[in-house]
N, C-alpha and C positions, 0 to 999 in steps of 0.2 A: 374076891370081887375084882372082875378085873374095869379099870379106868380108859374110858376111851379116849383115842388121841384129838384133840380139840381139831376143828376143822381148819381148814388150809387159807390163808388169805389171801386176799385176790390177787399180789403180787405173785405170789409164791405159785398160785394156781398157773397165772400167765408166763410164767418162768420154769413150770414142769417143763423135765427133758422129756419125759413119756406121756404126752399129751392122750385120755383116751377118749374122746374124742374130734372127729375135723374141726368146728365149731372151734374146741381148747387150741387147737393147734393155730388153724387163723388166729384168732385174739394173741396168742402169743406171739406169734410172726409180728404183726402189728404192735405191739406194745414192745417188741425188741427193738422194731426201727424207729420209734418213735424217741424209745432212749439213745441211741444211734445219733438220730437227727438233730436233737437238743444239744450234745454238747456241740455243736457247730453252729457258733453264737451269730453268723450274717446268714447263714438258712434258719434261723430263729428272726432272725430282722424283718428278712426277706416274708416271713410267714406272718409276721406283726403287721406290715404293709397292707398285706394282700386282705387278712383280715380286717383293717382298719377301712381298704377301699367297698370289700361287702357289707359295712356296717353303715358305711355314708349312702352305698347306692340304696340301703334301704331303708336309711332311716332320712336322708336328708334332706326330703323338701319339708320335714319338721325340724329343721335344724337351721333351714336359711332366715334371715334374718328377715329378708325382701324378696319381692316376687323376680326371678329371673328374667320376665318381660316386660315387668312396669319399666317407662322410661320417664325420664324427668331433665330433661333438656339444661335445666339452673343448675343438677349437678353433676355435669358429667364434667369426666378427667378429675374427679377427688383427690386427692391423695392419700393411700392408704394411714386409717387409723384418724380419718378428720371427718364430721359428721355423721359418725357414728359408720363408718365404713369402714369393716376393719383391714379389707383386702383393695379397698378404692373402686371407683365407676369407670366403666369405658367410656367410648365416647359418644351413648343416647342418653348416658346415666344410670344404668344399669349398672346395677349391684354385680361385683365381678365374684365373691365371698359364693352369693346363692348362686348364681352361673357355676359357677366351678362344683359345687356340690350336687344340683343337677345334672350336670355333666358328665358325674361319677357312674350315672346311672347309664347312662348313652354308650359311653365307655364299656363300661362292666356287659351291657347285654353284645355290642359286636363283640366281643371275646368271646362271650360266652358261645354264642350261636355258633360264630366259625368252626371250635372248638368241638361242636357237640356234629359240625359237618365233617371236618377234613378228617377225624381221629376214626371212625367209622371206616369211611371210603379210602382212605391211606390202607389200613389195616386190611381192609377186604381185599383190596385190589392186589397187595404186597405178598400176602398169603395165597391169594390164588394163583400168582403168577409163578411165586419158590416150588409150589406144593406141585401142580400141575406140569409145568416146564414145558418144553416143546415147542411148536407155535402160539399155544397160546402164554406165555412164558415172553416169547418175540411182541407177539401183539401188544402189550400191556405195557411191557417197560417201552417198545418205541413211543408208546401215544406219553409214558410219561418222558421220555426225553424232549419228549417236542415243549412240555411248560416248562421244563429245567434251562429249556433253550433259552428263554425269554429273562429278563430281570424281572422280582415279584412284583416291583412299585410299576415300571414303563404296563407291563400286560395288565393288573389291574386297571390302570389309568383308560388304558384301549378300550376292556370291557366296561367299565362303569362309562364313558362316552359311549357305547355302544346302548346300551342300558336306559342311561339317564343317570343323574346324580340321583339322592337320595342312599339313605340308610338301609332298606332292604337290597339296594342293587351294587350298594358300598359292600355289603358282607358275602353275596353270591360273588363277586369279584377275587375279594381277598379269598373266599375258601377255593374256587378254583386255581387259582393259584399257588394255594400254601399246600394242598394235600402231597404232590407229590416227594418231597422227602420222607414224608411215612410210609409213603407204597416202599421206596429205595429200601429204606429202612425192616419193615416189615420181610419184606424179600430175603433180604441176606438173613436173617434169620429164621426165617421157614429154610432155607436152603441146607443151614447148620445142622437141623434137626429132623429134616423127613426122611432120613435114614436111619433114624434113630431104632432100638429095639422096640419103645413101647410102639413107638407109629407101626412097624411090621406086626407086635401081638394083635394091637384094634385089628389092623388087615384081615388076621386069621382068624378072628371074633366077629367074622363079617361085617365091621363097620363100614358107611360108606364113605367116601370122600369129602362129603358135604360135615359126616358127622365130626370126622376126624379132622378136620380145620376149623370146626366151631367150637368141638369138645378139647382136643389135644395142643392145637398149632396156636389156633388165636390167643388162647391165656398166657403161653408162652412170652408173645410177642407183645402182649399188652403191656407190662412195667416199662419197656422201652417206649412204646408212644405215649405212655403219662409222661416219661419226664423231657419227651423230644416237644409234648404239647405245652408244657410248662415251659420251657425254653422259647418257645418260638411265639407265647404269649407277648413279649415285648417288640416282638418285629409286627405281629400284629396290628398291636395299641401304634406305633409309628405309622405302620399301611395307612389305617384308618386317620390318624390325625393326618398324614400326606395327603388323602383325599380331599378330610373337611378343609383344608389349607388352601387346597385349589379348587374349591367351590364344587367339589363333587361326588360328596359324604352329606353329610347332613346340614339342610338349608336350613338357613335363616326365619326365624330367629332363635333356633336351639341351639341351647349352649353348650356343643362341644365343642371340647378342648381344642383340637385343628382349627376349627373354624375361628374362635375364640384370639387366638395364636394369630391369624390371617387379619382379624379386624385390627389387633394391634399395633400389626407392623410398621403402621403408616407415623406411630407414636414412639418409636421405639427411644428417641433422641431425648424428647423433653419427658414424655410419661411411660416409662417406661414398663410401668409395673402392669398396664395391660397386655401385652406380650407375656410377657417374663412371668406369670402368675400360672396362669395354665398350661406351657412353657416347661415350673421347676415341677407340676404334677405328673406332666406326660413324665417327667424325667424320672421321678421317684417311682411310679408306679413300675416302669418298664424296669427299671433297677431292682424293687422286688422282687417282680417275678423270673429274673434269672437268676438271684440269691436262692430263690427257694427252688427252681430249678436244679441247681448247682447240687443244695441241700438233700434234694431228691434222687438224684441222679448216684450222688454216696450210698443212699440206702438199698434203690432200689437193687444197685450193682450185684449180681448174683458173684461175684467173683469176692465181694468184699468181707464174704462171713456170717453176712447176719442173717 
């Protein structure tokens, strides 16, 4: 009677050298950099952050205390931790605690959006230009020299005046602006690679060019634009509060953070803590996400083993 071997655990499963199938293989990749990434205790911090700011931007206006826009003239300038204020009021009397946790939200989606623009069109444009070469190689990277020309904050500030202030023409600003270090980026790495053997097999396997930079080139180059997107998350969140700061991000009376930052400053002396509150959030948040950048950037590292 022969005893069969008890089934494999899921560790052990994610940890086969011989994965048979893709599926096993991914999960495994993944759960190696994950052990990877953990013992790197400020890419563990940095990842605490960031999940603690998606938890507020969606759970928080059940979390404030007070409505973001009631004003109350009798208490404004509180001081934090007196009338039941735990972060203190500005100066309508607004609650700065519920501001700053709506805020989270304002915050979270310009990242997000920019994010889900420039990481696309860097990567398109970067890849066609390596893959392709030639003139149209010349054409691509001149038109991105021309936004590298500019500083990102001065050429946002131009477009958003061209625009108008607000939060949709605040994020078309920043993404025009931000994409071209991922074309840069994207480029030199097609460039690495399209001599490569397998790119000449597709060749002979009649693939076309379109397929062989959607199928072959772009996955390649993707782990480098997560963690170039992850990094440049915090120059972002700065953009945008630089804008709300100068009155040409999001108007009044939404609470974000720049904006927020900009009402206080006239208090900085005596009350301090309206400035200084959303202020140490830009600071923390922006701080996260190049910890977990950082974090990222180890794992993704094809050079580093895992």
């Amino acid at each position: 009677m022969t005893v069969s071997s008890p089934p494999p655990t899921l560790r052990a499963w994610l940890l086969d050298e011989a994965p048979a199938s893709r599926r096993q293989a991914w999960c495994g990749r993944a759960f190696r950099g994950w052990l990877h990434f953990r013992r790197n205790p400020l890419a563990v911090t940095g990842l605490a952050i960031i999940v603690t700011l998606l938890l507020v931007a969606l759970i928080g206006p059940w979390l404030a205390p007070h409505s973001p826009y009631a004003q109350d003239l009798s208490m404004r300038l509180v001081p934090p931790g007196t009338e039941g204020y735990l972060l203190g009021t500005d100066e309508l009397g607004r609650d700065i605690l519920s501001r700053l946790l709506y805020g989270a939200r304002i915050t979270l989606t310009i990242v997000i959006l920019v994010a889900i623009i420039v990481a696309p069109v860097g990567l398109v444009v970067g890849t066609v230009s390596g893959y392709f070469g030639g003139w149209v190689d010349t054409v691509l990277m001149r038109i991105t020299d021309v936004f590298l020309a500019f500083p990102r904050l001065i050429l946002a500030l131009a477009l958003v005046a061209a625009l108008g202030p607000g939060i949709e023409n605040a994020v078309i600003a920043i993404a025009i602006t931000t994409w071209p270090p991922y074309a840069r980026m994207a480029r030199a790495e097609t460039l690495t690679i399209r001599r490569s053997d397998f790119i000449a097999a597709a060749r002979l396997q009649g693939a076309s060019s379109l397929r062989i930079i959607v199928r072959q080139v772009a996955p390649l180059c993707t782990s480098s634009v997560i963690v170039r997107v992850t990094l440049d998350m915090a120059g972002i969140i700065l953009t945008a509060a630089g804008l709300g700061f100068l009155g040409l991000g999001a108007q009044p009376p939404s609470p974000e953070w720049g904006a927020m930052v900009a009402s206080g400053r006239k208090f900085m002396l005596d009350q301090w803590w309206v400035a200084t509150v959303p202020g140490v959030a830009i600071f923390v948040v922006s701080l996260g996400f190049n910890l977990l950048g950082d974090g990222l950037r180890d794992v993704l590292d094809p050079k580093s083993g895992n």
